[in-house]
N, C-alpha and C positions, 0 to 999 in steps of 0.2 A: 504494500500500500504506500503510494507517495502523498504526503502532503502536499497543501498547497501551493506552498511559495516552490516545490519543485515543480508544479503543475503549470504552474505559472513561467518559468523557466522554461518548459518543454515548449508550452504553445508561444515563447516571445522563438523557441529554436525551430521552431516547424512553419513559422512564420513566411520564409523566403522559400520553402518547399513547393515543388510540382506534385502534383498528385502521379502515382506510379503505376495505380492499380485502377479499374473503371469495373465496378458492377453495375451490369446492364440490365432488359427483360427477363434472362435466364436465372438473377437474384446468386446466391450466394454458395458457390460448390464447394466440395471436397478439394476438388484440385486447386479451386483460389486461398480456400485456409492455409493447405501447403506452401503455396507459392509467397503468401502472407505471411508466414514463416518462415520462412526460407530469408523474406528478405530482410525481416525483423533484425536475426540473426546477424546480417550484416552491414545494416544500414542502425539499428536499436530505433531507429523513431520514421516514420513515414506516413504520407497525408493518401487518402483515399476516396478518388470522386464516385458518386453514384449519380447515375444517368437518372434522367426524367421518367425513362422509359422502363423504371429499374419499381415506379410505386412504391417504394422501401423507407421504413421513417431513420437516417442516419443515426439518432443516437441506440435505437433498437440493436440497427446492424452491428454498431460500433461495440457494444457490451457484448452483443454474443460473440462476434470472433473474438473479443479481448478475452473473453473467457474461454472460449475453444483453445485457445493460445497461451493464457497465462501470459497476456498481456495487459498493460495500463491503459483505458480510454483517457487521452488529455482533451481531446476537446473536440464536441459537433455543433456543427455551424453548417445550414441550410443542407446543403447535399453531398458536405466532405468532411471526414471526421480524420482526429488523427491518432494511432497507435505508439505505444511505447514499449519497450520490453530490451532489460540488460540481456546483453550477449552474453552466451556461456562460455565463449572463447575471452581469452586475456586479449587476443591481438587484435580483435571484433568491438572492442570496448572504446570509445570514442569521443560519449556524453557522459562526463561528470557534473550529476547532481547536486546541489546546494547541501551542507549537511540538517541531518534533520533539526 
C-alpha cells in the first residue's frame, strides 16, 4: 500500500507519459494482463488509454488489473488510468519513492 504523498509522486511521474496499452471493444484479456505485466516489470509505472468503443468505466478496469497484478492504481482520469508496481529485478528498479 503506498501513501499519499507517494501517490502523488507517481501521478506528478506518469504525468509526461504516452499511454502504451489501448483496450478497445474486445475489453480486457488474459493476454493484455500479461502483457501489462510484463511491462510493469520493466517500465514499474505506465498510463493506459481505453477506447470509447471499449464502454469500460477506467477506474473499475484500473482496480481489477491492479489486483490481477498486484499492482498500485495511482490514478483514473476520464479514459486513462495509471498502474504502478516495484520490479522484482534490482536492475528493473528505477522509481524511488518518497519514504513513508
Amino acid at each position: 500500500m503506498i501513501t499519499s504523498k507517494q501517490r502523488a509522486y507517481l501521478r506528478k511521474t506518469a504525468q509526461g507519459l504516452d499511454p502504451i496499452f489501448q483496450i478497445g471493444k474486445d475489453g480486457v484479456s488474459e493476454t493484455l494482463i500479461t502483457e501489462i505485466g510484463k511491462a510493469l516489470e520493466k517500465r514499474e509505472i505506465l498510463k493506459v488509454h481505453i477506447l470509447e468503443t471499449a464502454m469500460l468505466d477506467a477506474r473499475t478496469v484500473c482496480d481489477m488489473i491492479a489486483h490481477r497484478l498486484g499492482a498500485e492504481p495511482v490514478q483514473a482520469i476520464g479514459n486513462k488510468f495509471v498502474l504502478y508496481r516495484e520490479a522484482s529485478e534490482e536492475k528493473n528498479r528505477k522509481i524511488e519513492l518518497p519514504r513513508k
